[in-house]
N, C-alpha and C positions, 0 to 999 in steps of 0.2 A: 382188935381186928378192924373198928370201922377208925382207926387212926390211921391204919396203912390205904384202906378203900379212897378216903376223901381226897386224896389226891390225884385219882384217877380219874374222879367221877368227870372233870371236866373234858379229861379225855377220852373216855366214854361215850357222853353226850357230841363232841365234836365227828366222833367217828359213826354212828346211828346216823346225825345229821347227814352228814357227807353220803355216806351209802345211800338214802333215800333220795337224794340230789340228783347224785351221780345215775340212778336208777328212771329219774324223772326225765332225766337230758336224753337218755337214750328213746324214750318213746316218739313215735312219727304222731305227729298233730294230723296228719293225713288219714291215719286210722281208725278215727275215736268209733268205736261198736256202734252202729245202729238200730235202736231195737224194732226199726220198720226192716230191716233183712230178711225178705222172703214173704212178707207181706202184700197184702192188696193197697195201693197205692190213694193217699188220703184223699176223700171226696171234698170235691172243690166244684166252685162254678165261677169263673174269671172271666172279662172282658181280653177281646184280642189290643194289643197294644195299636195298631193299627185301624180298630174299629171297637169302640166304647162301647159300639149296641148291641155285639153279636158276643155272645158267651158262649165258652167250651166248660166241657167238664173231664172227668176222669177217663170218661169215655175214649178221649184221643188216643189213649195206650196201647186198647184193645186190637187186638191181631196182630202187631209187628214188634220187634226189638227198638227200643225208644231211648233216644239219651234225653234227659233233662238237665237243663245248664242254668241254674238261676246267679243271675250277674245284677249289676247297677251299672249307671252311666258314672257315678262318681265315686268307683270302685278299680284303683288302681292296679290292680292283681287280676280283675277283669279284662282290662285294658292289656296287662301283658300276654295272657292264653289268648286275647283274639285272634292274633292271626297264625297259632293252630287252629283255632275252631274255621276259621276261613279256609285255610291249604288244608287242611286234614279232612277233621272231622265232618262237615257239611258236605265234605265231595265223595266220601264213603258211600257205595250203591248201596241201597239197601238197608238202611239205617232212619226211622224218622229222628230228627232232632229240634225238640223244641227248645225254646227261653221259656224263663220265668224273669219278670224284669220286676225285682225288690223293692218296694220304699222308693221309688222314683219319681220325680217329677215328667211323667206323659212324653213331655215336649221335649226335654230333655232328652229323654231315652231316643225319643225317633229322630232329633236329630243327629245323637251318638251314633246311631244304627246307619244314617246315611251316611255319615262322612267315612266310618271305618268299614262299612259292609254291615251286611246282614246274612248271616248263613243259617238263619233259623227257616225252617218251613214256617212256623208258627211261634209267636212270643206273646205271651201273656200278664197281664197289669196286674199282679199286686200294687197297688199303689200302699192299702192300710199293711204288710205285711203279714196277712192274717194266716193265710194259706201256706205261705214258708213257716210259720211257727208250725201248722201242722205235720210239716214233712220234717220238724225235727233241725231246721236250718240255723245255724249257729252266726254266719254272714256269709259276703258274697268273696270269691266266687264258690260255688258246692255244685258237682255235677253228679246224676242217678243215673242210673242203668239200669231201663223195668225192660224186663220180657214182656212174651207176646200175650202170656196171663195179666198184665198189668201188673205184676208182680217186681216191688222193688228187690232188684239183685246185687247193687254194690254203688257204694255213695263215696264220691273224693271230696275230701274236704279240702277247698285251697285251689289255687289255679294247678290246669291239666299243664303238664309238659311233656316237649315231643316220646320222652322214653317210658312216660307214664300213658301217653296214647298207646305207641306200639308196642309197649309188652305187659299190660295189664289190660288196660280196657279194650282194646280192639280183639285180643284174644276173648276175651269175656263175652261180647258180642255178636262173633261168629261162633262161639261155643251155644249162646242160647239161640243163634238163627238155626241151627242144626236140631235142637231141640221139638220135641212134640210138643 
C-alpha cells in the first residue's frame, strides 16, 4: 500500500502548498485585526511638529470624531493619499483631523508640509517612534478613526483612496457623529 501512496506524496504536498498560497493572496493587507478596536486610545504625550515646547496628549480625542493619519515625509504612499487628505478629508465639517508625523527628521517633515499643504489641524513629532509602536503601527501611511470616547473604531492600514474615503470611512464617521 505505501508503494502506491509514495507517489503521490509529492503531489499531495504541492496541492496543501498551493491551497495555503492561494488563501494567503486573497487576504487584504488593509485588514489585519487590531486588537486596540474599541479601545481607549494609547497614552501619549508628544511635541507639536510645529512647536517642540508645547505637548499634547490623549486628551485631543476627547469630545469629537477624530481621524488620525500617521505619515513620513519619506513615505511614498504618503505622498500619494495626500491630496485626498487635502480635497477631501481636511475639508470635511466636523471632523478633527490630526497627523502623527513617524521617525522623521523635524525639518524635513515641515518643509514636506509646506510645499504640498497641510490639512492637519494639529501634527505631532514622533521623531523616536515610540508612540506609533503603541498604537500597534506596522508603517506609514496608517489612518484611525477614534470617536468622541476616544475610543479607537477602525484602523486602514496603507494609503486612504478616494473609494476607501467615500464608502468606508466617511460612512463610519458620520455613523459615530450620530452617536451618544
Amino acid at each position: 500500500m505505501l508503494k502506491h501512496i509514495r507517489p503521490l506524496l509529492p503531489l499531495v504536498i504541492f496541492v496543501f502548498i498551493a491551497v495555503f498560497l492561494w488563501k494567503g493572496l486573497r487576504l487584504a493587507p488593509a485588514e489585519v485585526p487590531s486588537p486596540l478596536i474599541g479601545k481607549p486610545v494609547p497614552a501619549f504625550s508628544l511635541p507639536s511638529l510645529f512647536n517642540l515646547q508645547q505637548n499634547y496628549d490623549q486628551k485631543i480625542f476627547n469630545g469629537e470624531v477624530s481621524v488620525f493619519n500617521v505619515w513620513s515625509s519619506t513615505c511614498s504612499a504618503c505622498a500619494a493619499e495626500h491630496d485626498l487628505l487635502m480635497d477631501s478629508v481636511a475639508h470635511t465639517q466636523h471632523i478633527a483631523f490630526y497627523g502623527l508625523d513617524y521617525r522623521d527628521d523635524t525639518e524635513a517633515a515641515k518643509a514636506w508640509l509646506k510645499h504640498y499643504g497641510n490639512p492637519y489641524h494639529l501634527v505631532l513629532a514622533d521623531v523616536s517612534g515610540d508612540a506609533a509602536i503603541d498604537w500597534g503601527v506596522y508603517g506609514t501611511p496608517e489612518t484611525f478613526i477614534i470617536d468622541k470616547h476616544a475610543h479607537i473604531r477602525y484602523r486602514q492600514i496603507g494609503a486612504i483612496d478616494r473609494d476607501t474615503w467615500q464608502h468606508v470611512l466617511l460612512p463610519l464617521i458620520e455613523q459615530l457623529q450620530h452617536e451618544q
